[in-house]
N, C-alpha and C positions, 0 to 999 in steps of 0.2 A: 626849162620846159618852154615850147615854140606855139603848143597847140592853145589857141582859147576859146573855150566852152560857151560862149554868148555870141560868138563870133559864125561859128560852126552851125550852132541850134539855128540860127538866124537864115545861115546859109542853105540848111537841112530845111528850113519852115519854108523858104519860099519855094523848093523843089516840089516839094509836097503839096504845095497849095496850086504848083502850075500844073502837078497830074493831078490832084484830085479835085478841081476847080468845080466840075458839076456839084460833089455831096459837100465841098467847104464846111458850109454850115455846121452839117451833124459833123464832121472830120477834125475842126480847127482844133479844139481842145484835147484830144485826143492826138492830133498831131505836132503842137506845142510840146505837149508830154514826152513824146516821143522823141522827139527832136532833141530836148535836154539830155536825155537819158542817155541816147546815145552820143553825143558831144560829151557829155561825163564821162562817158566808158570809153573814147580814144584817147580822152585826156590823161586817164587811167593806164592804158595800156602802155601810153609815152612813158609815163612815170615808172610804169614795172619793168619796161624795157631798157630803159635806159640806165637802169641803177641793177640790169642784168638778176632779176628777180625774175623774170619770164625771157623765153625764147619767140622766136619768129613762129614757128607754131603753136604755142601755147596764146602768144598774141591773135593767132588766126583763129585761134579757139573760142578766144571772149568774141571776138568780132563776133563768129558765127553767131555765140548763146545772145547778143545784144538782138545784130536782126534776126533770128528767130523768134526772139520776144516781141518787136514790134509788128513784124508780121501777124503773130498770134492778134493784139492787141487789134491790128486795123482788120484783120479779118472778122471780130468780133461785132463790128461796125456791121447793119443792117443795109446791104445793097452794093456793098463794095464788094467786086469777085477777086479771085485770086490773080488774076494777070493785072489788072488793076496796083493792085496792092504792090504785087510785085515790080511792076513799072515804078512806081512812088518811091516805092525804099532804094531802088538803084537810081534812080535820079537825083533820090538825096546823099545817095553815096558817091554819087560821081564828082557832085560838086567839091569835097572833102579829097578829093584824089589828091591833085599836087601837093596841099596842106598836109596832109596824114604824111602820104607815104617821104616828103621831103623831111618831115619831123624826124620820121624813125627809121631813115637809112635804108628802108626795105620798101616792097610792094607789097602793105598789109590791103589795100583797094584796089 
């Protein structure tokens, strides 16, 4: 396994913290969270993939239910709009691009 989860969160926190710089404050912990969670969940997805326990679709599967859940979570945040939110989590997914998709032979980012 190639991908690492402290490495990622790290990568994901600072994405999130360059779009969402204005609300940081109320955001940070909330996007800490977030950032593990999903670092966990590619970590995850390398491992079921690669021991051929999930497909390239069932892989794009988790992806989606992961950012849909942070979505949920930072929209829950007071002041944050949805295009906002939705800049944040592609920015923290963009960073993840080479890393991810070099991991698992495909374009799961």
């Amino acid at each position: 396994m190639s991908l690492n989860v402290e490495e990622m969160a790290a990568a994901m926190l600072a994405a999130f913290q360059g779009s969402l710089s204005e609300k940081w404050p109320e955001v940070k912990e909330y996007a800490e969270a977030e950032a593990k969670k999903l670092a966990e969940n590619f970590v995850l997805i390398e491992k079921l993939y690669l021991t051929n326990k999930i497909n390239e679709r069932q892989a794009e599967l988790h992806r989606d239910i992961q950012k849909n859940a942070t979505r949920a979570v930072l929209l829950a945040i007071e002041g944050l709009g949805l295009l906002a939110v939705e800049e944040a989590i592609n920015s923290a997914l963009d960073v993840l691009i080479d890393t991810v998709n070099t991991a698992l032979g495909f374009d799961l980012l």
